[in-house]
C-alpha positions in Angstrom: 32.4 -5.4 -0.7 33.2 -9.2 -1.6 35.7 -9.1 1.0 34.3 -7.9 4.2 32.8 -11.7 5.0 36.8 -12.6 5.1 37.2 -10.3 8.1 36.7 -10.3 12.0 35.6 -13.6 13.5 32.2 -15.1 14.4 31.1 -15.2 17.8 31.9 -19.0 19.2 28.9 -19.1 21.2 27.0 -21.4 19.5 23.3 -19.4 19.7 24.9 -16.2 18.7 27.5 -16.8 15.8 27.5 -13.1 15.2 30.0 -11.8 12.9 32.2 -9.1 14.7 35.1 -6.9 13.0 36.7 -6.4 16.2 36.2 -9.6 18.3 37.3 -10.2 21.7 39.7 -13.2 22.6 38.9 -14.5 26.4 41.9 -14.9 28.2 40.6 -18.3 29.7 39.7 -19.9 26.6 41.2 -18.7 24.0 38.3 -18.6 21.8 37.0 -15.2 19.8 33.1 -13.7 21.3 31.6 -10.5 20.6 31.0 -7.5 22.8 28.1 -8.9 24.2 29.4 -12.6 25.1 33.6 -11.9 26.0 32.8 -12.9 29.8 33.7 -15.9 30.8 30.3 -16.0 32.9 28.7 -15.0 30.1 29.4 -17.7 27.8 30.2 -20.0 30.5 33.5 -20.2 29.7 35.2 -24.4 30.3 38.3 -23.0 31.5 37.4 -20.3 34.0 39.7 -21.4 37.2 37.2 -22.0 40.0 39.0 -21.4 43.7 38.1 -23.9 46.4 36.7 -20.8 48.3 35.0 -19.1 45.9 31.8 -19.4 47.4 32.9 -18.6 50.8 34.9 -15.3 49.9 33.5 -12.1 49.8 36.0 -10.2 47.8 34.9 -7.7 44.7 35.3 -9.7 41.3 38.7 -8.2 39.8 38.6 -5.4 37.6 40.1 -5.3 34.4 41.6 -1.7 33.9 41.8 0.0 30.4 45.8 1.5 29.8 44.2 4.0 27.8 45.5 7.4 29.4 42.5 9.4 31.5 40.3 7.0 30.8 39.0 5.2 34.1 37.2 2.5 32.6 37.5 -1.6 33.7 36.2 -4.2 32.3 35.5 -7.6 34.4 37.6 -9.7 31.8 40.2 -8.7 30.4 40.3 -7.3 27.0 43.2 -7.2 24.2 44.5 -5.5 21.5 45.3 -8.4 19.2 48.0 -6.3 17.7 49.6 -4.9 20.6 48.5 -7.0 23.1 47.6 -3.5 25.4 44.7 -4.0 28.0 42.0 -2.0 26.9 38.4 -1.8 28.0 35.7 -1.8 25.2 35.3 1.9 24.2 39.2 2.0 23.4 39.3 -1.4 21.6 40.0 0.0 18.0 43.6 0.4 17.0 43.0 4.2 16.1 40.8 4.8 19.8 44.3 3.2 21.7 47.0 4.5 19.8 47.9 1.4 18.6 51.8 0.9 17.7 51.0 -1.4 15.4 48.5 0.6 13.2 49.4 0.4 10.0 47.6 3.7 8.1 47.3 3.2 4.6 48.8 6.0 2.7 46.7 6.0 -0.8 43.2 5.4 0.6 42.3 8.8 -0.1 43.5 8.2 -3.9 42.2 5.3 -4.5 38.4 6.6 -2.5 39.3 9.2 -5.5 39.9 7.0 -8.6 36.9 4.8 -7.0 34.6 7.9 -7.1 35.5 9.4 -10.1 35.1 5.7 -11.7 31.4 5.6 -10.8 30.8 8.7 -12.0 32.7 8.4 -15.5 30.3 5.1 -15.7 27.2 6.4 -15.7 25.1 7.5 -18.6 26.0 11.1 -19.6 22.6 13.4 -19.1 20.8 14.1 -22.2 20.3 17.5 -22.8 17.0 18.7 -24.0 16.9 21.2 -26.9 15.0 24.6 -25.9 11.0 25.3 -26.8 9.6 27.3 -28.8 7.1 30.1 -27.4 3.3 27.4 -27.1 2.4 30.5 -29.9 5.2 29.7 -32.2 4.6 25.9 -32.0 0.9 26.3 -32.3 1.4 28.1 -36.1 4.5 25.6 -36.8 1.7 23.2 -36.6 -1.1 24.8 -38.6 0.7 25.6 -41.4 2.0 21.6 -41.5 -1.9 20.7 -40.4 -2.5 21.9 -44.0 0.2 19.9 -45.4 -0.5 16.9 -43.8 -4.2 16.7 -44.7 -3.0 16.6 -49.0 -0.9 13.6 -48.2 -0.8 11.2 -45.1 -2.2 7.7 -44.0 -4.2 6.0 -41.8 -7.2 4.2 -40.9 -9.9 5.5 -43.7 -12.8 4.6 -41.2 -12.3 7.5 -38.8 -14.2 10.3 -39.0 -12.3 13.3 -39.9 -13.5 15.2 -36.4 -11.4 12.3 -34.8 -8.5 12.8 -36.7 -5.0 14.4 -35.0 -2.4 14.5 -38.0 1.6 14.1 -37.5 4.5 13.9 -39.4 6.0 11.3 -38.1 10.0 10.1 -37.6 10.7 6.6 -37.5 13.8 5.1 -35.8 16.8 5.9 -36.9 17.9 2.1 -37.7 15.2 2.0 -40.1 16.8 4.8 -42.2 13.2 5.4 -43.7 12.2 9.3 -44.2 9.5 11.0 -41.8 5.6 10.4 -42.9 2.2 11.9 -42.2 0.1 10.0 -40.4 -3.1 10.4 -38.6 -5.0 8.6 -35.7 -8.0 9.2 -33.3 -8.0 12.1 -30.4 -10.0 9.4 -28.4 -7.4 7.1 -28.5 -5.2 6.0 -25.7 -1.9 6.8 -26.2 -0.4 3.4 -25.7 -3.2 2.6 -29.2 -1.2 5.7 -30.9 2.2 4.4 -30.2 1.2 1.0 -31.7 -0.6 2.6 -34.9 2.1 4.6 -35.8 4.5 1.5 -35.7 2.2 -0.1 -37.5 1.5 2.6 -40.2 5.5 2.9 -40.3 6.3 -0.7 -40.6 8.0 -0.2 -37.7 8.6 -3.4 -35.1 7.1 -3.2 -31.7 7.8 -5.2 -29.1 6.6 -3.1 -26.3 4.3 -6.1 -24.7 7.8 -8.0 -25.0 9.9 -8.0 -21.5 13.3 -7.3 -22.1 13.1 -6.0 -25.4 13.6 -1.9 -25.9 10.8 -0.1 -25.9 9.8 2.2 -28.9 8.0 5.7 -27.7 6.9 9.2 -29.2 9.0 12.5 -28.4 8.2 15.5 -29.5 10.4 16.5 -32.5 10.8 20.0 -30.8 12.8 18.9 -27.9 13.1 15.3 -27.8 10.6 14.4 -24.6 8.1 11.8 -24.5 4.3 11.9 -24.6 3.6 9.0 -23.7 4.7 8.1 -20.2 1.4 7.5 -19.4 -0.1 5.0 -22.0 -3.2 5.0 -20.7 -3.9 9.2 -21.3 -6.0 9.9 -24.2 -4.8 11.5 -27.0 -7.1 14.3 -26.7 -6.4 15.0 -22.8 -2.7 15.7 -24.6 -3.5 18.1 -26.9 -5.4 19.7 -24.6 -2.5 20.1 -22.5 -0.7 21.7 -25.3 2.0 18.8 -24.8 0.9 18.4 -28.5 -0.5 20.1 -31.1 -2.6 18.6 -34.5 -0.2 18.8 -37.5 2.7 18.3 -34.8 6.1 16.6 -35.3 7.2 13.6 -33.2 9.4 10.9 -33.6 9.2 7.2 -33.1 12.4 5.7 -31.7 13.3 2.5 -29.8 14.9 3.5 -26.1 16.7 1.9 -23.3 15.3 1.5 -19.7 12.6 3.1 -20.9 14.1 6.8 -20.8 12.0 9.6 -20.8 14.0 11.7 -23.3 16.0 11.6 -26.4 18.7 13.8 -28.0 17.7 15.8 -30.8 20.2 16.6 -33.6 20.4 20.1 -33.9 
C-alpha cells in the first residue's frame, strides 16, 4: 500500500490538488486535471485559442466523440488514452473499459493475491483450543472432595472468617516452575483483589497496573478459560454462576494481549 501515492497525478488546479489514478491531460495545456476539472473552461485553461468571432458566432461548442464501439457518448474536450492515445469519453477511460492495445495484464496476480493471502493467514496466532467440561455435577464433587483437602493444608490471610473463605489449588506460571498450592481468599472479594492475592500468596510478580507489561490472570484448570474478564465481579457472584466452585482448580499464568484463554496440557 506504500506505493499507491507514487501513482496517477494530482490535479493542477491549484484549489483542488486532488490525487487521480486516471488523470486527464487537456489538449490545450498540456497539464494533468481530474474528472471534475479536464475542461479548459473549467479550469480556465491559458492556452485555450480564442477566435476573433467567438462572441459573434452561434455555432454548437464541438463535441468530442468517444471511439469506443456503440457507445454514443462526447465529451466537450477531448479525452485520451495516455497509452494509446484513442479518444475516449469518461466512462471508457480505463485501459480494460477501451480495449486498450497497450494493456499490459499481469499474468501472476492471481498467485501472488494467493501467496499474499495465504501469508496473512499462516501469520496469525493459531486458535487455542479449549479442552471439553466436565458434566457442572462432576466438577461440583471434583471440588468437594479437594474442598476437604484443601482446608488440612493451604494459606492465606488468617483474619478472614472462615464463612468468607473460597479455597483453590492453585497453579502458578509456568516460568516459575514452582508446584500448585492451596490457597484461600474472600467470596466478597473483587476478583481483580483475588488475582492480586493469589500472586501475592504465590510469590508470583504482578504487573497488571503496569502498561505494556503481560498480564497475569486465573483460568480454570478444567478447560483453560478465564474468570476474570471482569475484575470488578465479586467472587461470590462467580461461584454463584457455577463458573467456579469452592475447592476448585485454577491456574495463574502471565498472557499476551490479554487473551481470554489458555491451552491446557492434556
Amino acid at each position: 500500500m506504500a506505493e499507491l501515492p507514487s501513482l496517477g497525478q494530482h490535479c493542477a488546479l491549484p484549489d483542488c490538488n486532488l490525487l487521480d489514478f486516471l488523470p486527464i491531460t487537456c489538449h490545450f495545456c498540456k497539464n494533468f486535471y481530474c474528472k471534475e476539472h479536464f475542461l479548459p473552461e473549467v479550469h480556465k485553461c491559458p492556452k485555450i485559442p480564442v477566435s476573433p468571432s467567438a462572441n459573434l458566432s452561434s455555432d454548437p461548442p464541438p463535441r468530442y466523440e468517444c471511439s469506443v464501439q456503440k457507445c454514443s457518448k462526447a465529451e466537450l474536450a477531448p479525452v485520451y488514452c495516455p497509452e494509446c492515445s484513442v479518444m475516449v469519453c469518461l466512462s471508457h477511460r480505463h485501459q480494460s473499459d477501451h480495449s486498450c492495445s497497450k494493456l499490459v495484464i499481469p499474468v501472476h496476480s492471481m498467485s501472488q493475491t494467493k501467496a499474499k493471502v495465504e501469508e496473512i493467514i499462516n501469520s496469525q496466532p493459531t486458535p487455542v483450543k479449549m479442552k471439553k467440561l466436565r458434566s457442572v455435577k462432576a466438577q461440583k464433587t471434583a471440588a468437594k472432595v479437594q474442598l476437604m483437602k484443601l482446608k488440612m493444608k493451604s494459606t492465606g490471610d488468617k483474619s478472614l472468617p472462615q464463612t468468607e473463605r473460597v479455597y483453590f489449588l492453585v497453579t502458578p506460571p509456568k516460568e516459575t516452575g514452582k508446584g500448585s498450592v492451596g490457597v484461600w481468599v474472600s467470596n466478597r472479594w473483587v476478583m481483580g483483589r483475588v488475582v492480586d492475592s493469589l500472586a501475592a500468596s504465590l510469590g508470583v510478580k504482578n504487573e497488571n497496573n503496569v502498561v505494556g507489561k503481560d498480564k497475569v490472570k486465573l483460568f480454570r484448570a478444567a478447560d483453560g478459560k478465564s474468570v476474570c474478564e471482569d475484575m470488578s465481579e465479586v467472587l461470590e457472584g462467580v461461584v454463584t454462576k457455577e463458573d467456579l466452585f469452592n475447592g476448585d482448580s485454577v491456574i495463574l499464568e502471565y498472557v499476551k494481549d490479554n487473551a481470554a484463554v489458555i491451552e491446557i496440557e492434556s
